[in-house]
RORODREN-798674 format. One record per residue (C-alpha): x, y, z; residue number from 1; chain. Coordinates in steps of 0.25 Angstrom, whole numbers. Layout:
<pts>
       x       y       z   seq   mol
       X       Y       Z   NUM     A
...
</pts>
This chain:
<pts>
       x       y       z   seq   mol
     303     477     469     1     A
     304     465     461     2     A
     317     465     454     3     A
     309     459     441     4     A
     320     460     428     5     A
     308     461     417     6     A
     313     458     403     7     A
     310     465     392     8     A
     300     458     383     9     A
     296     464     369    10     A
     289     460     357    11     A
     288     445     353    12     A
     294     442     365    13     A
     283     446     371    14     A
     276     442     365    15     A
     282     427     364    16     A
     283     428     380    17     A
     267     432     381    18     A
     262     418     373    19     A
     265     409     387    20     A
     258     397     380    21     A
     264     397     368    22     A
     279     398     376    23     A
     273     387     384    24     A
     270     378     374    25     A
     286     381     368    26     A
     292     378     380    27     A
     282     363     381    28     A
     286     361     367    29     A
     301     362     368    30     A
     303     362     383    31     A
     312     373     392    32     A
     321     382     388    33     A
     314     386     375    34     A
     322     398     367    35     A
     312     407     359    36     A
     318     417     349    37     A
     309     426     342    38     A
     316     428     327    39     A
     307     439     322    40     A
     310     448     335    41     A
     325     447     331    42     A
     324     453     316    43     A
     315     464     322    44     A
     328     467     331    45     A
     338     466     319    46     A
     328     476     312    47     A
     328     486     325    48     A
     343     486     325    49     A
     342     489     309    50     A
     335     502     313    51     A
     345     506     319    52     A
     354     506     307    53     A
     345     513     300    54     A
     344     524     310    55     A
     356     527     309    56     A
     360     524     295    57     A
     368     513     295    58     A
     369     499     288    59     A
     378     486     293    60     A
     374     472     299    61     A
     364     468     310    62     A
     373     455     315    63     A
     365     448     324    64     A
     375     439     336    65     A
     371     425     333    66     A
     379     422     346    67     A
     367     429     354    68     A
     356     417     350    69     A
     358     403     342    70     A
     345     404     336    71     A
     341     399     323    72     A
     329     406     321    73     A
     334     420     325    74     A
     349     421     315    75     A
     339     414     305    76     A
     330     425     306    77     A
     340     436     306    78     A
     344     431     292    79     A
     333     432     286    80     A
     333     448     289    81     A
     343     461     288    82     A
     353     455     301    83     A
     366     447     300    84     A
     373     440     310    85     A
     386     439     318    86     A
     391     425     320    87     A
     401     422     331    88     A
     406     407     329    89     A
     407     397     318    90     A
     394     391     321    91     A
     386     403     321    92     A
     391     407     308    93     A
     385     394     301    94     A
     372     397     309    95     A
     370     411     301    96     A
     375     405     288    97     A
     364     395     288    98     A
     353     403     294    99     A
     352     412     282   100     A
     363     424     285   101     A
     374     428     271   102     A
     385     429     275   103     A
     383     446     273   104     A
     376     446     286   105     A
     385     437     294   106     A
     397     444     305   107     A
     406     432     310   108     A
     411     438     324   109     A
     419     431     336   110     A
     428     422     339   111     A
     431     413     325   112     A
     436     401     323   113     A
     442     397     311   114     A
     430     391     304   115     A
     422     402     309   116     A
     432     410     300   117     A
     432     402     288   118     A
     415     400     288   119     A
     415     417     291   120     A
     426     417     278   121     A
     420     406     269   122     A
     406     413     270   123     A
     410     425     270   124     A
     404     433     282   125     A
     408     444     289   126     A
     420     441     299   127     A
     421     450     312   128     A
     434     447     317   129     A
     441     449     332   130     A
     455     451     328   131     A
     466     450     319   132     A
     468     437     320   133     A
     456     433     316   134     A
     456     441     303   135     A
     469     434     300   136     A
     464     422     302   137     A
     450     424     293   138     A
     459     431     282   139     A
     468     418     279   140     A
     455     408     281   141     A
     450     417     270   142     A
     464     417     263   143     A
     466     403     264   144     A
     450     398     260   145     A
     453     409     248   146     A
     438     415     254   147     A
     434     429     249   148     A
     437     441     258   149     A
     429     442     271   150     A
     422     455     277   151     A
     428     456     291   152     A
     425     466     302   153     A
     436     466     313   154     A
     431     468     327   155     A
     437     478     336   156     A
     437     479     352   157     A
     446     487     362   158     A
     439     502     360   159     A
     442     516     363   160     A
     433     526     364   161     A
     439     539     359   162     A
     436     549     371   163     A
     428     541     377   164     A
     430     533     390   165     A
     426     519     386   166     A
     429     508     393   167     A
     430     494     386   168     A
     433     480     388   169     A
     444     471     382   170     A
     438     461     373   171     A
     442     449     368   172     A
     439     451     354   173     A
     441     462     343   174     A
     453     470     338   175     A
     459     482     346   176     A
     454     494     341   177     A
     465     501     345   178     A
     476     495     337   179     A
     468     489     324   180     A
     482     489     315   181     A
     483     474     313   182     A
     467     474     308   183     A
     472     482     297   184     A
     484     476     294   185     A
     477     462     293   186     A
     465     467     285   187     A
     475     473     276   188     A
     482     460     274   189     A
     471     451     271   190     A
     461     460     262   191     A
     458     451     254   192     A
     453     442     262   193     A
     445     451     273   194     A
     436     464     269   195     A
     437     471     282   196     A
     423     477     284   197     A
     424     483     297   198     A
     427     483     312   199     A
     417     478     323   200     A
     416     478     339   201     A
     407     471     349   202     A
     409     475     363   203     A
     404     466     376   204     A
     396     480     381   205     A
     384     486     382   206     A
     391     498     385   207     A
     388     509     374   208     A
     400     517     375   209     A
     409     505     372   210     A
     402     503     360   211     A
     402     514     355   212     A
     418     517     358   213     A
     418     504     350   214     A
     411     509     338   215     A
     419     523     337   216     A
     430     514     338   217     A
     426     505     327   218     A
     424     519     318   219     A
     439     521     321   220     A
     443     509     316   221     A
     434     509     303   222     A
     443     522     300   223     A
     456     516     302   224     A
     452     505     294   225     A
     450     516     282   226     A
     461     521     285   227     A
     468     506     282   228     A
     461     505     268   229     A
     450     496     274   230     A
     435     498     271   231     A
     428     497     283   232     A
     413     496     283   233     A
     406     491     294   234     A
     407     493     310   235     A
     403     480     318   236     A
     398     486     333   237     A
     393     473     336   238     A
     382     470     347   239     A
     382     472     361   240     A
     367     479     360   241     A
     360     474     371   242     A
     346     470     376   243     A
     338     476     385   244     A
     332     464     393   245     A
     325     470     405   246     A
     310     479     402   247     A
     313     487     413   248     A
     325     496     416   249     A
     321     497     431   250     A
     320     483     434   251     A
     335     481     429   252     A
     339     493     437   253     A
     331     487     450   254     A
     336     473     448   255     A
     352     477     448   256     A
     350     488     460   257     A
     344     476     467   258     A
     354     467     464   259     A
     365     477     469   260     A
     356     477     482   261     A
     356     461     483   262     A
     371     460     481   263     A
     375     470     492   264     A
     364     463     499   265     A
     353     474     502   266     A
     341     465     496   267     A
     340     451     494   268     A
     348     442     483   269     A
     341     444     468   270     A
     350     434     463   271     A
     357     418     465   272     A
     366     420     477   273     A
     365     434     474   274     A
     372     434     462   275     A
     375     449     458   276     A
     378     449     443   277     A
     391     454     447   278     A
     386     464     458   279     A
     394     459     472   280     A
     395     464     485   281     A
     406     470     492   282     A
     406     477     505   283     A
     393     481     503   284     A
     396     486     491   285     A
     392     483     476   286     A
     404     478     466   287     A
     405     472     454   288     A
     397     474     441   289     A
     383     469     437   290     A
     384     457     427   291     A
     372     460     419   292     A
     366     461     406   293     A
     358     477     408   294     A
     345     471     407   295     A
     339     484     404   296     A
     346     493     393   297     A
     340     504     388   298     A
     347     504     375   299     A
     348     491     367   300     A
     350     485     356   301     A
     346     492     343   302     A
     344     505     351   303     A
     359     503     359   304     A
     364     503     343   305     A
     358     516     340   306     A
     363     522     353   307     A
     377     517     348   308     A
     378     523     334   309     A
     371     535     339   310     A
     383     537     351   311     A
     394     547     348   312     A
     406     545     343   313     A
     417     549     354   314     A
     426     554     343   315     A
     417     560     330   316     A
     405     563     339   317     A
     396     557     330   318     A
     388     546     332   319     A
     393     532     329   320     A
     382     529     319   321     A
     384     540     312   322     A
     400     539     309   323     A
     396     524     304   324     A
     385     530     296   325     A
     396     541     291   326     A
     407     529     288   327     A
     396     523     280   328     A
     400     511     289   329     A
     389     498     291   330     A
     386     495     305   331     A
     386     483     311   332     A
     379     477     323   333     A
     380     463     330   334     A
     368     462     340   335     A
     366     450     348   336     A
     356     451     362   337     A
     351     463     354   338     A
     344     458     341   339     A
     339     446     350   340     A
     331     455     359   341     A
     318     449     362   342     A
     322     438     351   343     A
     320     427     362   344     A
     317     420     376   345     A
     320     407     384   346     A
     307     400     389   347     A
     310     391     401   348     A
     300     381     409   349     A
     299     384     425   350     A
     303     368     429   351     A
     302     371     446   352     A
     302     381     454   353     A
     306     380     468   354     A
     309     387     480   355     A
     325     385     486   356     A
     323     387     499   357     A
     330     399     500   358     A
     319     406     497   359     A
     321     407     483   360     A
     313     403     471   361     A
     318     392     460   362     A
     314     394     448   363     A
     320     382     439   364     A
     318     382     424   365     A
     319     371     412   366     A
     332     378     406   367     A
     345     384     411   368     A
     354     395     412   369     A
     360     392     399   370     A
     347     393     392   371     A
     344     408     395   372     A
     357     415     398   373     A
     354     425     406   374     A
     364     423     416   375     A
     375     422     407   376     A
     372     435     399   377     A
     369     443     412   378     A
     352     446     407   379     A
     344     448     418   380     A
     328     447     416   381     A
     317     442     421   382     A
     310     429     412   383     A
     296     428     410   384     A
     287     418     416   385     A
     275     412     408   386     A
     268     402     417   387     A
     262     390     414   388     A
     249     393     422   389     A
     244     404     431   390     A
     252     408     443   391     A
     247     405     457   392     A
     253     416     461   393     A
     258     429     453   394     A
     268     435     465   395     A
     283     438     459   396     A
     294     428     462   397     A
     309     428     460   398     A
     315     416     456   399     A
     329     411     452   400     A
     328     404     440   401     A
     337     390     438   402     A
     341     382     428   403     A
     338     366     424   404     A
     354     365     427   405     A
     359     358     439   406     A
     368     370     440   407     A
     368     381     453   408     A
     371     388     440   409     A
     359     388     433   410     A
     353     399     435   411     A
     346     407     422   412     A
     347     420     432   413     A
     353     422     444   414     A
     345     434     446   415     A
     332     430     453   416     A
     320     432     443   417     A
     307     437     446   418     A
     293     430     441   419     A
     281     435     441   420     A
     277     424     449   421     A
     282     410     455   422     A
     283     399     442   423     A
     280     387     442   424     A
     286     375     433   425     A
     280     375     419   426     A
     281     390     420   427     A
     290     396     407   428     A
     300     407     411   429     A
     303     415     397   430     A
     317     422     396   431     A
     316     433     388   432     A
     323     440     379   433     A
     334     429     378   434     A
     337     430     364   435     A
     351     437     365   436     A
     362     426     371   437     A
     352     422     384   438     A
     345     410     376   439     A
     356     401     370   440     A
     369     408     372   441     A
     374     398     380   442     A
     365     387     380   443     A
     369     375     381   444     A
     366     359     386   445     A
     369     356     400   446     A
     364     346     410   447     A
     356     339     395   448     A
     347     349     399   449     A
     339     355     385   450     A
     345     368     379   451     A
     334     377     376   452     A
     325     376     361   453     A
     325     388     353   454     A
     311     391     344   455     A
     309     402     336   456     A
     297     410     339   457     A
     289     419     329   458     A
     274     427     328   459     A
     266     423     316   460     A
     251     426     316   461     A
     249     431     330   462     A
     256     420     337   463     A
     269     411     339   464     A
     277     401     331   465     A
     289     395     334   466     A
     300     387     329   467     A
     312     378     334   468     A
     323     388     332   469     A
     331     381     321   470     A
     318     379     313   471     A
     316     396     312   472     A
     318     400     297   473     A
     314     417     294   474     A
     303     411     283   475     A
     289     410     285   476     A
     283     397     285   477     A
     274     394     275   478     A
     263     391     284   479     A
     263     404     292   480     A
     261     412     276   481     A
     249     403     272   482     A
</pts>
C-alpha cells in the first residue's frame, strides 16, 4: 500500500487547484513561491462558525487570530462583515485599525508592550490581559494619559476540573484560577479606569476535556466575580479548533502504523534519516510520542465548538452552552487555523529532480522550508502536482522534497512524499490548505533568496481574478458592475 497522505480539498480550492493554466500563468508572472488566499472562502467560514451561536442561542464576538496569516486581503475582508479580530503585538493592532475594524471588534491579547498598551488604551479596544501586572500597568497608562475607562477581560490558566480527572499543562501566560484574590482587589482599586467585562482562556490542546474543565472553570470565576460586585459579561474560550487536513481517515491511521514499523525497523525508512516525529526505538520497543499535528480529526472547527458547548458540566450536569445561555453571558471565540481552512495554498516551481544515489529521489523546489511551514507546525499532507506537460510515465514516486537553501536543513517535509508520477522541472507542486500559520508564519529572507508574493484570488463571472495581496479591498470594482 502506498502510504499516500491525501489532503482534503473543498470548494474554491478546488476549484482554484483544477485551473492548472491559470496557476501556471501565476507563478510565470510572479515567479515561485506564490501565496494564494481566497477572502471569500474565509467570511463563509466566520458565517459557519455564526451558525453555531445561533444554534445554541448565544451572542458574543468571532475574533479572528491575525498571528495565523499577515494577509492584507483576508483581515480587510473580515472587516467588511459580522467578525472581529484578535491582535497580538503593536504592529498587528495598527494593521486592523487601518484595514477597516472599530475599535468594538478589536481583542488586544498577548504579550504587550508598553505602546501596545497605550495604542490598545488610546483607541479604546478591548484588552485581554495575562496577569496582574499587566492591569496595573494599563490602569496607570490610562490614569496618567487621563484616557476613558477600558473594557478588559483577564485571562485565566491553571484549571481544575471538579470530579473529573483532567490533566493540564502549566502555562506561561494567564492568572491562576485557583487563587484569583489579587484580580479582585486590583479591579476594585482602579474602577475607574478599567470596565472589567470578563474572563478568558486559550489552552495549547486539542484535547476536549481540557477545554471544557477550562470553560466550567471560567463559570466559576464569572460567579465569584458577582459575588465581588463586578458585572461580568462575557466568557473568552479562545481558539484551539483545529482543521482537519487529511481526506482520509485511513490513510493517517496507515501512515503512523507505518512509521511505527519503520522506526522499530520492520519496513523500510518513510522519512530523512528515519526521523520518527518523536517515535524512537528502544530495545525493540516503541517510546516516545508522536510529534504531529492529527492530520485527520473527525471533529473541527465550528463542529469542535458545538461539541463543546454541548459537553456537560462536571458540576451542574448541564450543558456548558446552556449555563452560558442561562447567565445571559456573551460568548467569545478566537479561531485561527480554523476560519482559515481552505482559505489558501503555497504554489511552488519543480527546479530539478535528481536521483542521490542512494536510491532515493530529489525533488528540489523554488522555495524553502520557511515558505510553507509544514515541518515547524508538525502538518503532514501530500501537495499536489499540476504538471507543466503530459507525463511520460503515470507510475507513483516517492520523493523528499528540499529547499532552494544550502542548508541539510532544508527540507519542506521530512516525511517522504508520494506523487502521482516522477516531475519534472517546470512542474508546479501546490500546497494546500496553508492558510492557517504554514504560509507566512515564519517566513522570512535568507540566503537573498525571494520570500514568497501573496495575491488575492476571487470568482467573478465563471472564472478567476486576482490581485497583489495589499491591493485587495471588500468593494466591487466598477468594472466588474458594468
Amino acid at each position: 500500500m502506498t502510504p499516500y497522505l491525501q489532503p482534503r480539498v473543498d470548494g474554491d480550492l478546488r476549484s482554484l487547484v483544477e485551473d492548472h493554466a491559470w496557476l501556471h500563468q501565476l507563478v510565470d508572472a510572479l515567479g515561485s513561491p506564490v501565496n494564494v488566499v481566497l477572502p471569500d472562502q474565509l467570511v463563509r467560514n466566520v458565517q459557519r462558525f455564526r451558525e453555531v451561536y445561533r444554534t445554541h442561542h448565544l451572542s458574543g464576538g468571532i475574533f479572528f487570530a491575525h498571528k495565523a496569516n499577515r494577509s492584507h486581503a483576508l483581515v480587510r475582508a473580515l472587516a467588511a462583515v459580522d467578525a472581529g479580530i484578535d491582535v497580538a503585538s503593536l504592529g498587528e493592532l495598527q494593521h486592523a485599525l487601518a484595514s477597516g475594524f472599530g475599535p468594538s471588534r478589536i481583542m488586544a491579547t498577548g504579550p504587550k508592550s508598553r505602546e501596545f498598551l497605550w495604542l490598545a488604551a488610546r483607541t479604546g479596544v478591548t484588552v485581554n490581559v495575562d496577569s496582574v501586572a499587566e492591569l496595573t500597568e494599563l490602569a496607570g497608562i490610562i490614569a496618567a494619559h487621563r484616557l476613558p475607562r477600558v473594557t478588559v477581560l483577564a485571562r485565566l490558566s491553571g484549571f481544575v476540573a471538579a470530579g473529573a480527572n483532567v490533566m493540564t499543562r502549566t502555562s506561561r501566560f494567564g492568572i491562576p484560577a485557583g487563587n484569583l484574590g489579587m484580580l479582585w482587589e486590583t479591579l476594585a482599586k482602579h474602577r475607574d479606569e478599567l470596565d472589567f467585562a470578563g474572563v478568558a482562556y486559550h489552552l495549547d490542546t486539542v484535547g476536549l476535556p481540557e477545554k471544557a474543565a477550562a470553560l466550567e472553570s471560567c463559570l466559576q470565576a464569572m460567579d465569584e466575580a458577582g459575588a465581588q460586585g463586578l458585572r461580568p459579561r462575557a466568557v473568552d474560550v479562545g481558539g484551539g479548533f483545529g482543521v482537519s487536513y487529511l481526506a482520509d481517515e485511513r490513510q493517517w491511521d496507515a501512515w503512523t502504523t507505518e512509521l511505527t514499523g519503520a522506526v522499530l525497523g520492520k519496513r523500510p525508512p518513510m522519512t530523512w534519516n528515519n526521523h520518527g516525529y518523536g517515535l524512537r526505538n528502544e530495545g525493540g520497543k516503541i517510546r516516545g510520542t508522536l510529534s504531529a499535528y492529527p492530520g485527520y480529526r473527525p471533529t473541527a472547527g465550528p463542529a469542535y465548538l458545538d461539541r463543546l458547548l454541548t459537553t456537560a458540566s462536571t458540576a451542574h450536569r448541564r450543558p456548558l452552552g446552556t449555563l452560558l445561555l442561562d447567565s445571559l453571558y456573551d460568548l467569545h471565540v478566537e479561531p485561527g487555523r480554523a476560519l482559515l481552512d481552505q482559505c489558501g495554498a503555497v504554489v511552488m516551481r519543480v527546479a530539478e529532480v535528481r536521483d542521490d544515489g542512494y536510491g532515493e529521489t530529489l525533488v528540489r523546489l523554488a522555495g524553502n522550508g520557511g515558505d510553507v511551514a509544514l515541518e515547524q507546525h508538525g502538518v503532514l499532507m501530500d501537495p499536489v502536482l499540476l504538471s507543466r506537460g503530459r507525463p511520460a510515465e503515470a507510475v507513483p514516486i516517492g520523493v523528499f522534497l528540499t529547499g532552494n537553501l544550502c542548508l541539510e536543513a532544508d527540507l519542506l517535509t521530512r516525511r517522504k512524499v508520494f506523487l502521482p508520477h516522477r516531475p519534472s522541472p517546470g512542474d508546479l507542486l501546490v500546497f494546500v490548505n496553508t492558510g492557517g500559520y504554514l504560509m507566512d508564519f515564519s517566513a522570512g529572507q535568507a540566503l537573498m533568496q525571494p520570500s514568497a508574493r501573496t495575491v488575492a484570488a476571487h470568482r467573478r463571472h465563471g472564472g478567476w481574478r486576482w490581485c497583489l495581496d495589499e491591493q485587495f479591498w471588500p468593494v466591487e470594482d466598477r468594472e466588474e458592475t458594468q
